[in-house]
C-alpha positions as CSV (number, residue, x, y, z in Angstrom):
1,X,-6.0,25.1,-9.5
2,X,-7.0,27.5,-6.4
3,X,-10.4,26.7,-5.1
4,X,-11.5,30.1,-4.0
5,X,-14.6,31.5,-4.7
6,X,-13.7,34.8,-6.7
7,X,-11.1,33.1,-8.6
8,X,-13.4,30.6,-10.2
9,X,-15.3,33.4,-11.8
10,X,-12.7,36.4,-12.2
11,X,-11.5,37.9,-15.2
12,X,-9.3,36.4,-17.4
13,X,-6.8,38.7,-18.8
14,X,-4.0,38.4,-21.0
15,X,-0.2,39.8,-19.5
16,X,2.3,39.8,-22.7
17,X,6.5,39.0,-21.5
18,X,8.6,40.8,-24.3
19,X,11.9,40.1,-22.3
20,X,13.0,37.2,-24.5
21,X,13.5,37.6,-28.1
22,X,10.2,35.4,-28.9
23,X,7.1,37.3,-27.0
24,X,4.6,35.1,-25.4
25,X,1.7,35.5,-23.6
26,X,0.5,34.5,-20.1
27,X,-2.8,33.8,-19.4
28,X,-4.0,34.8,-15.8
29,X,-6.4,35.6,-13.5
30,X,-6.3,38.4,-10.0
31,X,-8.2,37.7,-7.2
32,X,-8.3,38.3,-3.5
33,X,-7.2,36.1,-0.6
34,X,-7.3,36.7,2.8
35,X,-7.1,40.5,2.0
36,X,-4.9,40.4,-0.3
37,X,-4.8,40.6,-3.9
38,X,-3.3,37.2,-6.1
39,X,-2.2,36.2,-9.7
40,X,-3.1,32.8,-11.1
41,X,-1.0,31.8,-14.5
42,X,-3.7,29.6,-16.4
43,X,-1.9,29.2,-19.7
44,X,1.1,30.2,-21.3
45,X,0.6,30.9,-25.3
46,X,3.4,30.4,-27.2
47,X,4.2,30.7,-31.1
48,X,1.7,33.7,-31.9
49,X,3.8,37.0,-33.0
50,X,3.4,40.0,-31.0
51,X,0.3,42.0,-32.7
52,X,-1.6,38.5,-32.7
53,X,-0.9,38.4,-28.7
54,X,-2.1,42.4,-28.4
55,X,-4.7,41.6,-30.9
56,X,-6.3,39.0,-27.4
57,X,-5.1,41.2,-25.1
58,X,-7.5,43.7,-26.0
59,X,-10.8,41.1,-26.7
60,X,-9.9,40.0,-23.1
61,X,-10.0,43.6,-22.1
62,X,-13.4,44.2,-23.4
63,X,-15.1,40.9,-22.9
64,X,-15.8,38.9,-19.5
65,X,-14.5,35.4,-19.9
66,X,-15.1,32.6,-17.5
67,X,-13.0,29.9,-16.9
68,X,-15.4,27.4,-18.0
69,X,-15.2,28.9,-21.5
70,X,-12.3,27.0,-21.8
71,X,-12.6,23.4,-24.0
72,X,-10.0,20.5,-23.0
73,X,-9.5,18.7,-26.4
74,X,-6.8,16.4,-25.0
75,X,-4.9,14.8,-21.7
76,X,-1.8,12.9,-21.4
77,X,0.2,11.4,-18.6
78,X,2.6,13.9,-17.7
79,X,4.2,13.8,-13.9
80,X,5.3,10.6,-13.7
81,X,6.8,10.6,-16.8
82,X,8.5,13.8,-16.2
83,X,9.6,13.0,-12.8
84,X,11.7,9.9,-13.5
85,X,13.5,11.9,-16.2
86,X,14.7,13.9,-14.1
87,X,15.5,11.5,-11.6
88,X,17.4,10.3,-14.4
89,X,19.4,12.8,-15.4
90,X,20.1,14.0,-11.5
91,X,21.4,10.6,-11.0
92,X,23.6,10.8,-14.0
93,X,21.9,7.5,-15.7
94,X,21.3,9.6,-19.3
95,X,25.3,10.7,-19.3
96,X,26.2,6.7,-18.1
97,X,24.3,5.7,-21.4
98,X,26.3,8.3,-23.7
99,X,27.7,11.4,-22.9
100,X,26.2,13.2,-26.0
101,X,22.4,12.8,-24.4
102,X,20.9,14.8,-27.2
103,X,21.8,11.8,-29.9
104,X,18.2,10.3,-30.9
105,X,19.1,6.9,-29.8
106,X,19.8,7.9,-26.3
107,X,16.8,9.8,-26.1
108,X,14.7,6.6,-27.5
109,X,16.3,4.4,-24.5
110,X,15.3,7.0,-22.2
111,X,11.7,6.3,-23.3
112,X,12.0,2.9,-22.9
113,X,13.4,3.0,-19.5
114,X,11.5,5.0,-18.2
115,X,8.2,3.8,-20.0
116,X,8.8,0.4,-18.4
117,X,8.9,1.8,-14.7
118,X,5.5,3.7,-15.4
119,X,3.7,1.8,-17.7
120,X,5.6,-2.0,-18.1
121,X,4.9,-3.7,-21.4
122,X,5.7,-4.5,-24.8
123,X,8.1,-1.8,-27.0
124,X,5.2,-1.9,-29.1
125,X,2.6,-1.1,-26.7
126,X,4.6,2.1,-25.5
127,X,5.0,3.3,-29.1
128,X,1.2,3.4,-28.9
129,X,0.9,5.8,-26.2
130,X,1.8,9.0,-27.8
131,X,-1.7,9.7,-27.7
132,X,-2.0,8.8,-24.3
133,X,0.8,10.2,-22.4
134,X,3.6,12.7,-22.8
135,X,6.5,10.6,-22.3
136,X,8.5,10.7,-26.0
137,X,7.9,14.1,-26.4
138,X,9.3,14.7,-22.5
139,X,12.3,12.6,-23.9
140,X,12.8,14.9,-26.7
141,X,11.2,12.5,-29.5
142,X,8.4,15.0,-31.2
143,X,7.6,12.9,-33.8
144,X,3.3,12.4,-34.1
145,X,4.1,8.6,-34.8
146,X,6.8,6.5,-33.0
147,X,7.7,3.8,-35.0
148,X,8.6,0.7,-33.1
149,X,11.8,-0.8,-35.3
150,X,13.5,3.3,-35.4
151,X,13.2,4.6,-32.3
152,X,13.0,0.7,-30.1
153,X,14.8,-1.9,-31.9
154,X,17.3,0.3,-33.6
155,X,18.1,2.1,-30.5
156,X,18.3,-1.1,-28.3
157,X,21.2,-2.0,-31.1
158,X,23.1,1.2,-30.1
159,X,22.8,0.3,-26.3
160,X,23.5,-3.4,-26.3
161,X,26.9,-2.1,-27.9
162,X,27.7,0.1,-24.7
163,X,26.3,-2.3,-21.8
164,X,30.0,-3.0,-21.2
165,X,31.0,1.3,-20.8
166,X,27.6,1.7,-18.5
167,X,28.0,-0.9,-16.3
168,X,31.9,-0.1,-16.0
169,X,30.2,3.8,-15.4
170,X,27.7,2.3,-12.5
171,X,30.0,0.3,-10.6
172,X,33.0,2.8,-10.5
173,X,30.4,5.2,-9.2
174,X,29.1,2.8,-6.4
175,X,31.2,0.6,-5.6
176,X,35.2,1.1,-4.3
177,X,37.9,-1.1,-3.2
178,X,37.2,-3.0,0.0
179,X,33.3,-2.8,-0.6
180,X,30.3,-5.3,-0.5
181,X,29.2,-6.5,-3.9
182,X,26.0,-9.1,-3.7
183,X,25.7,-11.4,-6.4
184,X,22.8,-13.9,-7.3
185,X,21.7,-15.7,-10.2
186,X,18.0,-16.5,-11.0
187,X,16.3,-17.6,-14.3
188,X,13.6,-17.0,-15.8
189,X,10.8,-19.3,-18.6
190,X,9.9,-18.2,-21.8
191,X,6.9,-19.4,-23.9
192,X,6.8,-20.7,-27.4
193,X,10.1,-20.6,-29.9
194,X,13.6,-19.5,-29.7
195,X,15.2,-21.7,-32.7
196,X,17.6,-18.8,-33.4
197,X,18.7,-18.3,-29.9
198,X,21.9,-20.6,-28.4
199,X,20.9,-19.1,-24.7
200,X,17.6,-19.8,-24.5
201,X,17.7,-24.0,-23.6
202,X,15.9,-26.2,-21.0
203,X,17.6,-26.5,-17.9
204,X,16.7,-26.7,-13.7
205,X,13.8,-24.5,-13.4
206,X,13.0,-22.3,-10.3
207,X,9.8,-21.2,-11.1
208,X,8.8,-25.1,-11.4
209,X,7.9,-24.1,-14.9
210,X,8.2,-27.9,-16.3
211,X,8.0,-27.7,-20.7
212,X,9.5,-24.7,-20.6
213,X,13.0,-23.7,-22.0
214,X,14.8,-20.3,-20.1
215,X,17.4,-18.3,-19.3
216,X,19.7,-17.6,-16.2
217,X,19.9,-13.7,-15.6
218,X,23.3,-12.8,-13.5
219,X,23.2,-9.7,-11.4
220,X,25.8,-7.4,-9.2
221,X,24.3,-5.1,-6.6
222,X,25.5,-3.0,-4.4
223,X,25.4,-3.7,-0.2
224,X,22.8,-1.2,-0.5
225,X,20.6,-3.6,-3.0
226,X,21.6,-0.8,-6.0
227,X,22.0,-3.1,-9.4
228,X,24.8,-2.3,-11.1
229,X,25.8,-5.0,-13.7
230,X,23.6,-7.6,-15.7
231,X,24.7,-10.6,-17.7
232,X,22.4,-14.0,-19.3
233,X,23.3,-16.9,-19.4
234,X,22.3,-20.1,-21.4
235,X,19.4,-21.9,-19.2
236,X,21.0,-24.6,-18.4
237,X,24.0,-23.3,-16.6
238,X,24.9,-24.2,-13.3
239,X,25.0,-21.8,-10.4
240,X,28.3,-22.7,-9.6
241,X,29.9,-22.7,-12.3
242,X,29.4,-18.4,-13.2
243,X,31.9,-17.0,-9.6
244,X,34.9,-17.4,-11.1
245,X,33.9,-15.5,-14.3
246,X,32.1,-12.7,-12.5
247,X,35.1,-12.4,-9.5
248,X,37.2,-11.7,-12.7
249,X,34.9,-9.8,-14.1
250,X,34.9,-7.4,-10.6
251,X,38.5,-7.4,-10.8
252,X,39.7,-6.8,-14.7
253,X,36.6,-5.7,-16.0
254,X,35.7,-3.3,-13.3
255,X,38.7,-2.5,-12.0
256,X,38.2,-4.0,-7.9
257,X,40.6,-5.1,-6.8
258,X,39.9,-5.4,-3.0
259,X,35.9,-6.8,-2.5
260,X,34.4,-9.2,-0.5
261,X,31.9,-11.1,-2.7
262,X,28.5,-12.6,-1.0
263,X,26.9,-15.0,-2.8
264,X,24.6,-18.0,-1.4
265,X,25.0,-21.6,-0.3
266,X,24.2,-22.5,-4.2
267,X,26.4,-20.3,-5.2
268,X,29.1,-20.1,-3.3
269,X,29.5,-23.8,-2.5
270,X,32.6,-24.7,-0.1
271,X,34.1,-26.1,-3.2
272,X,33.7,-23.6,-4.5
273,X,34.9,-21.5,-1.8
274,X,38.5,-23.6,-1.7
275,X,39.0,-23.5,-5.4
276,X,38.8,-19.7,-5.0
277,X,41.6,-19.7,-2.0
278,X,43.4,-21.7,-3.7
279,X,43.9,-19.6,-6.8
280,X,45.9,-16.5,-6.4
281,X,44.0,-15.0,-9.8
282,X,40.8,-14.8,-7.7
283,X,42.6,-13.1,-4.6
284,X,39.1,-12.2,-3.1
285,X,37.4,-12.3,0.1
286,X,34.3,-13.9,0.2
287,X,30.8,-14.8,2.4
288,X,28.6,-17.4,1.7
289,X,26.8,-20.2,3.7
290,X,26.6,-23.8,4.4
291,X,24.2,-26.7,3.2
292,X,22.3,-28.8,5.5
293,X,25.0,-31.9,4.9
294,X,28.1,-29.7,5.4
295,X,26.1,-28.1,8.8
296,X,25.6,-32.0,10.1
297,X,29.4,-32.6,9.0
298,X,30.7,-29.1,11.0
299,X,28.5,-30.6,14.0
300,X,31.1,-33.9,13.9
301,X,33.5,-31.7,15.4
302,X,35.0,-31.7,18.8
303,X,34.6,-28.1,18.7
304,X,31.2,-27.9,17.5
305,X,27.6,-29.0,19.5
306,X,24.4,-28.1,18.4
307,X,24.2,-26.2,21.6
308,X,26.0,-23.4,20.4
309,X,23.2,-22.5,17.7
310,X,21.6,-19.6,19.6
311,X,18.7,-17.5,18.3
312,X,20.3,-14.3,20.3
313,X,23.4,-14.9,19.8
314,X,26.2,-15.3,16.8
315,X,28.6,-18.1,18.0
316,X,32.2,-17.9,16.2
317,X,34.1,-20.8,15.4
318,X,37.6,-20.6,13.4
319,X,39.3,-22.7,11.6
320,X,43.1,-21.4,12.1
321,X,44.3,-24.0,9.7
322,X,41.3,-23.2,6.9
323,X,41.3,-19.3,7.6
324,X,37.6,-19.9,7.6
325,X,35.5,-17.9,9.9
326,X,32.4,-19.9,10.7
327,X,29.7,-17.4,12.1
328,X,26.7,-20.3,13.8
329,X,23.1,-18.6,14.0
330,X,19.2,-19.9,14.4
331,X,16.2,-18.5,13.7
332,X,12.7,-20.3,15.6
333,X,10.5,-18.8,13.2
334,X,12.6,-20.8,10.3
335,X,12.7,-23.8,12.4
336,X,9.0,-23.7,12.8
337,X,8.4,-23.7,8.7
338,X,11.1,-26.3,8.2
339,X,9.5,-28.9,11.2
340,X,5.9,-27.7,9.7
341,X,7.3,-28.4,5.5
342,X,8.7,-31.7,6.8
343,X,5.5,-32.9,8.4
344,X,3.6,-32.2,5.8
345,X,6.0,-34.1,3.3
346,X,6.1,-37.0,5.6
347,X,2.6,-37.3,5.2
348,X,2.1,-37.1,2.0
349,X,4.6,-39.6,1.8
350,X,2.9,-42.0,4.5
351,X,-0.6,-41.4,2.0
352,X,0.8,-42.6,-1.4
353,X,3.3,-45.5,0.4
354,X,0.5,-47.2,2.3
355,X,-1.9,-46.9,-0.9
356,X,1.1,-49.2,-2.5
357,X,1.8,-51.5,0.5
358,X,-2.0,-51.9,1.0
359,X,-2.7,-53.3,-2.5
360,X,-4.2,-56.6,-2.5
361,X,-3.0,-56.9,-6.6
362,X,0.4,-58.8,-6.5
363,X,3.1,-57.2,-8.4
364,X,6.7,-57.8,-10.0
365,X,9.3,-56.6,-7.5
366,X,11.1,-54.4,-10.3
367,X,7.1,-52.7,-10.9
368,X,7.3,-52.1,-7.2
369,X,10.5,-50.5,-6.3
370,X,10.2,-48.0,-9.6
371,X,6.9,-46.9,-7.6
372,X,8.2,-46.1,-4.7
373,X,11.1,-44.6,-6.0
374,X,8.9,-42.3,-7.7
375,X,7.4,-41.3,-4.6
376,X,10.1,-40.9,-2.4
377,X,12.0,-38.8,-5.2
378,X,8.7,-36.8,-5.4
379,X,8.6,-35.8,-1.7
380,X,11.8,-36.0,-0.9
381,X,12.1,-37.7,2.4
382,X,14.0,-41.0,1.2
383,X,16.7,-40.5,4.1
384,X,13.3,-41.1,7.0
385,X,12.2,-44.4,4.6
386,X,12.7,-47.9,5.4
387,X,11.8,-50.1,2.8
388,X,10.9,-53.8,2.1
389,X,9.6,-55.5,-0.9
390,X,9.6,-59.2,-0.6
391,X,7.9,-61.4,-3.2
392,X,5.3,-59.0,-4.7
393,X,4.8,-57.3,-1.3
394,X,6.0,-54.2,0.1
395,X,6.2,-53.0,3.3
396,X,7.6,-49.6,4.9
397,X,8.4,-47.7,8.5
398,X,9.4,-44.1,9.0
399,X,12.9,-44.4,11.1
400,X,11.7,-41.7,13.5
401,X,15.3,-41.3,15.3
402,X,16.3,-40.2,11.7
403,X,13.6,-38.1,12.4
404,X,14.4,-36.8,15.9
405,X,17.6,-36.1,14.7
406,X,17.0,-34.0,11.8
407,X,14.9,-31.7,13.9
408,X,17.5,-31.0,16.0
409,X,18.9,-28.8,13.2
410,X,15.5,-27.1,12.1
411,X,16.6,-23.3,11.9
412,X,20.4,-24.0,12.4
413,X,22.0,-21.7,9.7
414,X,26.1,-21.3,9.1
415,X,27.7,-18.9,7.7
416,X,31.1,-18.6,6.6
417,X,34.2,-16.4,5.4
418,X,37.7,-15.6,5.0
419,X,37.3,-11.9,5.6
420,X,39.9,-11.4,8.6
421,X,38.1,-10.6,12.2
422,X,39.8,-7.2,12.4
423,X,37.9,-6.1,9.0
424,X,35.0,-7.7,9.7
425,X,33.5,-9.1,13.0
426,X,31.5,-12.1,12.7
427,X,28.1,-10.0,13.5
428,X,28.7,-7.7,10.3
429,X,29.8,-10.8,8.4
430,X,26.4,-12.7,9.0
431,X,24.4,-9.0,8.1
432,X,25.8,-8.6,4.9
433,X,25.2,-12.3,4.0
434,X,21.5,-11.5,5.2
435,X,21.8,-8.4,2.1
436,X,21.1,-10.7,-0.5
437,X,17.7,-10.7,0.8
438,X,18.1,-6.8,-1.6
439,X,19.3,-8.8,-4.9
440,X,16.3,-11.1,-4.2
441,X,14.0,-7.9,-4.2
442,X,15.6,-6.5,-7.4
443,X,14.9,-10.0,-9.4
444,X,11.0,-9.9,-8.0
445,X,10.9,-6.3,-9.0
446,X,12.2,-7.4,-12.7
447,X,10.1,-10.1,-12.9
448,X,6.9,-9.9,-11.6
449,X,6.1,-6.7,-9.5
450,X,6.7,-4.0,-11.7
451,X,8.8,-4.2,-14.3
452,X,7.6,-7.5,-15.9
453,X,10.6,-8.7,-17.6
454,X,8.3,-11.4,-19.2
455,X,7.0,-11.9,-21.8
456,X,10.1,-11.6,-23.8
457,X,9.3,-11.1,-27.5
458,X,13.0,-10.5,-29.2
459,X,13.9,-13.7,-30.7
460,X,17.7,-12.9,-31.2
461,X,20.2,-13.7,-28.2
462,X,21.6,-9.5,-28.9
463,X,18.1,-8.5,-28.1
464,X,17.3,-10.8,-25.7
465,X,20.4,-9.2,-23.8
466,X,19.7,-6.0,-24.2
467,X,15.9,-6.5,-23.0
468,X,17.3,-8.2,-19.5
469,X,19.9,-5.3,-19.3
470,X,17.1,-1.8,-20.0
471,X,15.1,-4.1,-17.7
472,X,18.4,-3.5,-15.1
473,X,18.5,0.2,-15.9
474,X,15.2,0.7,-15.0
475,X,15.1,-1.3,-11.5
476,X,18.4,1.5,-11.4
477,X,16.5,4.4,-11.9
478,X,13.3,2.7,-9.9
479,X,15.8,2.1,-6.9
480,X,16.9,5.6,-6.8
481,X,13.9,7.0,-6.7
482,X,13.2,4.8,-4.0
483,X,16.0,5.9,-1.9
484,X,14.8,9.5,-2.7
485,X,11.0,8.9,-1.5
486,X,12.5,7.4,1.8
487,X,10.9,9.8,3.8
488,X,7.7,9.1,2.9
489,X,7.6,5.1,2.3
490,X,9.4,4.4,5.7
491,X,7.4,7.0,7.2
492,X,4.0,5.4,5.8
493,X,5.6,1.5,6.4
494,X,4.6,2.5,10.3
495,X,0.8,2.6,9.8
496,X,-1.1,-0.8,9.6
497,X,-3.3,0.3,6.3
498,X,-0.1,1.2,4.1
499,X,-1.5,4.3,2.1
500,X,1.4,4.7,0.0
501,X,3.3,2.3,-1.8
502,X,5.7,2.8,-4.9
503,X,3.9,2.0,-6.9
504,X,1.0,4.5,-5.9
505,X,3.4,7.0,-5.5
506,X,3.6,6.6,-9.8
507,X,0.1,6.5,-9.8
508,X,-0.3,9.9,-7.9
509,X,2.2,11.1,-10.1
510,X,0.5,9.9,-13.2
511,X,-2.4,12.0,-12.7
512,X,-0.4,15.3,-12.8
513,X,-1.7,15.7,-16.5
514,X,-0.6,17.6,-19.8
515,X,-4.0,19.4,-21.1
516,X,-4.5,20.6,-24.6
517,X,-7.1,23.4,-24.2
518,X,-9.3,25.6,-26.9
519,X,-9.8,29.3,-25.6
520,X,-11.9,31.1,-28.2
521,X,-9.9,29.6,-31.0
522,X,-7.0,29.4,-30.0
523,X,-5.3,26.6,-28.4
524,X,-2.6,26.2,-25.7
525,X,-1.2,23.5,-23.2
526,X,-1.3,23.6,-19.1
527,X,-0.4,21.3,-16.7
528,X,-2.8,20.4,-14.1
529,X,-2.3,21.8,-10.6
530,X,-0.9,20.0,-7.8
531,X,-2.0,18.9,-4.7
532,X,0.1,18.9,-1.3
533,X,0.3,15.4,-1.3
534,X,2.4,15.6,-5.2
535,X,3.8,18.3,-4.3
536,X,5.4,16.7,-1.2
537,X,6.5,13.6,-3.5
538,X,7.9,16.3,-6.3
539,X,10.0,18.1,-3.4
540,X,11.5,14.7,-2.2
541,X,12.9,14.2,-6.0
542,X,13.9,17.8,-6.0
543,X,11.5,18.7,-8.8
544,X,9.8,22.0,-9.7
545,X,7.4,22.5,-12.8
């Protein structure tokens, strides 16, 4: 509200609109600024027939009331609520889900979508904060009491059936013959049982999560980072092993027929890579990146010297024969953490072998090797190890040309394609390989940052599916809005103590509040006033109140 002086004590005075076939009544105050004379709306009152409204009209008219007269009997989260709505609808994401957006089930996902980017959580938890914020009723759900199994579990049903229309919907509207499509594969634990779930199975976990069964969680972004398609998998697939079905997947399911596909060195492998040439029902470009073995095995040939990794400079290699584009690249900061992560596992390693070898106890050979096996498995550094065990006694030696050698590679990075040099130079290629750095950012943001796809509380694989993919529509509608606050998160990323993050940006948002007030009697709803600093955020979405 205006901070004036004469408006914080004016007159309040009641100015009835008979334009519309229902009357209502506005609640304002006049005051002077600068000279000249100004209208604040207060309230609007709604619902009261047109005698009741002349009926306070005229006790306003012959009684001084001050705006501290009024009572606030309620508050609820309003702004950010309202504001990714809209940002949902302007981005077309409530049509994507059904075009009949009034149905109640759509409404219901819109809640949930957007409830997760503002508030995270369980379903349950968000059907308990009707009291608290405005969000259902801004979604069209009026009812006093949301019940968890109607308007959550019921309407996850309804979308889980139309993942495969949506996604079709967000990657015909992003994505076009000839474009970038990132793909990466991640998984994530779960905690306590899942006996009537086939997906969720022990398998290699990235979070180092040992005990713990999982999933894998499949997603397709845009160049520009913008998630577009979701798919789980059981937990114990194989990186590998998902291309194939999710090239098709671009290609019959989608309808691209011209991409190049970037996936990384685990995903992509150059086994992969071939098998994918090699069949004319794949027929797709692709950029991915070589292991540390297959780097050493490139650097065998005549062609090839380590002198060509340069940290300015992209050096191009072909292979005619192949059509492989190899594009060779360093990076000193990366060397520096590889020679530093090596050190430190060579002495650890050096620690627990010279605790063995400096036993005085004597001990069967078979005892002995299964211990230092253990060890060298543990740190991984078997390749630098020299081993002896003779009689009960073991002895060791780092073999530090091994050593000498493998440094020579520290920050040495390949990339490779078969993306022809006249649609792609070899500087591009190695950028958009550098882009999955954007799918990476889209799993941390489902996982931990915001969005929390964990804990995961649906039992069944169908719910368990559609969690993961209303967790991938709300990174959407979270990226968007990201690309429309550009302005001022780039603009705030150039001052050393960041004021404004996303997530503040929600927060500011979140304190625009819906206010349920008392005025002698009779009660009425405002929303709170904004400051310049909302306001600016509001005008970037393109949002008015």
């Amino acid at each position: 509200m205006k901070t004036s002086k004469e408006s914080k004590n004016s007159r309040i005075h009641l100015e009835i609109q008979t334009h519309r076939s229902n009357p209502y009544g506005l609640l304002r105050t006049t005051y002077r600024e600068d000279g000249v004379i100004k209208h604040e709306t207060l309230s609007r009152l709604t619902g009261l027939d047109l005698d009741t409204l002349k009926l306070i009209q005229a006790a306003l008219q012959g009684n001084v009331v001050l705006k501290s007269d009024f009572k606030v009997l309620s508050s609820r989260e309003y702004g950010a609520s309202f504001a990714l709505l809209q940002v949902a609808k302007a981005t077309g994401l409530d049509k994507a889900i059904y075009s009949k957006t009034s149905e109640p089930w759509v409404r219901d996902c819109l809640a949930m979508i957007i409830g997760r980017v503002v508030y995270a959580g369980s379903k349950l938890s968000l059907t308990r904060m009707n009291k608290d914020s405005a969000l259902w009723e801004i979604c069209g759900i009026h009812e006093e009491e949301i019940d968890v199994n109607v308007h959550c579990y019921e309407a996850m049903d309804q979308l889980f059936q139309r993942q495969d229309s949506i996604q079709k919907k967000l990657v015909e509207k992003h994505l076009l013959d000839g474009t970038v499509i990132l793909y990466d594969i991640t998984s994530s634990y779960f905690e306590g049982e899942y006996v009537d779930s086939e997906l969720v199975t022990f398998g290699y976990n990235r979070a180092k999560k040992r005990g713990h069964e999982q999933i894998f969680i499949a997603l397709i972004c845009s160049q520009d980072g913008c998630p577009l398609a979701v798919e789980v998998l059981k937990g114990n697939t194989k990186d590998e092993t998902t291309v194939s079905g999710k090239i098709l997947d671009i290609k019959e399911k989608y309808g691209i027929k011209d991409a190049i596909f970037v996936g990384d060195r685990g995903m992509i492998t150059k086994t992969q890579f071939e098998k994918i040439q090699e069949n004319e029902q794949y027929d797709i470009k692709t950029i991915s990146a070589l292991t540390h073995a297959q780097i050493e095995k490139l650097c065998e040939r005549e062609d090839v010297q380590l002198t060509m990794f340069d940290e300015k400079n992209i050096v191009e290699v072909v292979d005619a024969e192949a059509g492989v584009r190899y594009g060779l690249c360093k990076n000193n900061t990366r060397a520096l953490k590889e020679r530093k992560t090596r050190q430190e596992l060579l002495a650890r390693t050096r620690i627990e072998l010279d605790k063995i070898a400096n036993s005085k106890g004597k001990n069967e050979d078979g005892d002995l090797g299964i211990r230092v096996g253990k060890i060298i498995n543990k740190y991984k550094v078997g390749k630098f190890v020299q081993t002896q065990i003779v009689e009960g006694r073991f002895s060791w030696a780092f073999d530090e040309e091994k050593i000498k050698e493998e440094e020579q590679f520290d920050g040495c990075y390949v990339i490779f394609t078969n993306v022809k040099e006249e649609d792609m130079d070899i500087h591009e290629v190695v950028r958009n390989y550098q882009k999955l750095i954007k799918v990476e950012q889209a799993f941390r943001n489902l996982k931990t940052v915001r969005l929390e796809i964990r804990p995961v509380y649906h039992k069944t694989d169908e719910r368990i599916r559609c969690h993961v993919f209303l967790c991938m529509l709300s990174y959407y509608l979270m990226w968007n809005m990201k690309q429309m606050l550009k302005p001022i998160l780039e603009k705030d990323a150039e001052v050393k103590n960041k004021e404004y993050t996303f997530d503040h940006l929600i927060e500011r948002l979140k304190s625009i509040r819906q206010e349920k007030i008392d005025f002698s009697g009779i009660e009425s709803q405002l929303i709170t006033e904004r400051d310049p600093n909302q306001e600016e955020i509001l005008k970037l979405l393109g949002i008015k109140f």
